[in-house]
C-alpha positions in Angstrom: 41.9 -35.1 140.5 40.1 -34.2 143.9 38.7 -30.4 144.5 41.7 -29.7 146.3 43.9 -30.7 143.8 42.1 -28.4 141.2 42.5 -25.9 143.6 46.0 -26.1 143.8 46.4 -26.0 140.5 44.5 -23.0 140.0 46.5 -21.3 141.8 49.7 -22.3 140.6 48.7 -21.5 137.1 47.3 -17.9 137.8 49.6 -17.0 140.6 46.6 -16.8 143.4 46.7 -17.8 146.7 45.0 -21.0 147.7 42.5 -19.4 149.6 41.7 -17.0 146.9 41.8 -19.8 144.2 39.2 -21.8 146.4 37.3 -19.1 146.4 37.1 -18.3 143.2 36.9 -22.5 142.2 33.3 -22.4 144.3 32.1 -19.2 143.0 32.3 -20.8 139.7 30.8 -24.1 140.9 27.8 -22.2 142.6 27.2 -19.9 139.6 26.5 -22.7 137.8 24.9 -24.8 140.2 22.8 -21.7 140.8 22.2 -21.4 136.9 21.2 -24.8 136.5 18.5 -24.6 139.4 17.2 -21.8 137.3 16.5 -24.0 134.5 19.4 -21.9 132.6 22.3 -23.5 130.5 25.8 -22.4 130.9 28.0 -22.8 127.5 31.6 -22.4 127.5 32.5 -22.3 123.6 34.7 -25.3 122.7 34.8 -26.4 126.2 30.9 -27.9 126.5 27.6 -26.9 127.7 26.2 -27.5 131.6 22.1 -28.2 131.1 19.3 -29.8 132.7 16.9 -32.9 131.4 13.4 -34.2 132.4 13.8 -37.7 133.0 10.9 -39.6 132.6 8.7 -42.0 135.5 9.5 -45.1 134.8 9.4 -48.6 135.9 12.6 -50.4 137.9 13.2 -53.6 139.3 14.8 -53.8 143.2 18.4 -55.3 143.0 17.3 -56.9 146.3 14.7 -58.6 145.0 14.3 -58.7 141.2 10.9 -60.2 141.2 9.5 -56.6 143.0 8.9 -53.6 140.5 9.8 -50.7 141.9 7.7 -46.9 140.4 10.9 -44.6 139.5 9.5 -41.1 139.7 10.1 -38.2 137.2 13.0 -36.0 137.6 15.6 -33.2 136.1 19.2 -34.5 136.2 22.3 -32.3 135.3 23.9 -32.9 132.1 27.1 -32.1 130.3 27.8 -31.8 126.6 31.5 -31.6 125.8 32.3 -29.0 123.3 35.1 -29.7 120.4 38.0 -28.1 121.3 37.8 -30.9 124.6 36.5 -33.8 122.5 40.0 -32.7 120.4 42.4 -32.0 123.0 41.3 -35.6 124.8 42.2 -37.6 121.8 
């Protein structure tokens, strides 16, 4: 399912129109965004929980040339939990 798609179903589910539906879709997208840039979590209750995580420096290898070791640098990455009411409604 594209962004479009999700769109379109958002608004065929709460009766908006596209446009208001796409607005809404990346208000929600840049509330979190902007949340997570924060350092905040965002927890939706049975659904999951949006976060951030330090990911360590480490050592890589190139694909190009396995022989060269490449220094990975430290970084936060987004991560997503998935609550239990998804877990559930996916099996």
């Amino acid at each position: 399912m594209t962004k479009a798609d999700f769109i379109d179903e958002v608004a065929d589910r709460t009766g908006l129109s596209k446009r208001a539906a796409a607005e809404a879709v990346d208000a929600f997208l840049e509330t979190i965004q902007d949340a997570l840039k924060r350092g905040d979590a965002v927890t939706f209750t049975g659904f999951g929980k949006f976060s951030t995580q330090q990911r360590a420096a480490r050592v890589g290898v190139n694909p190009r040339n396995p022989g060269e070791k490449v220094q990975i640098p430290a970084a936060t990455v987004p991560k997503f939990s998935a609550g239990s009411a998804l877990k559930a409604a996916v099996r």
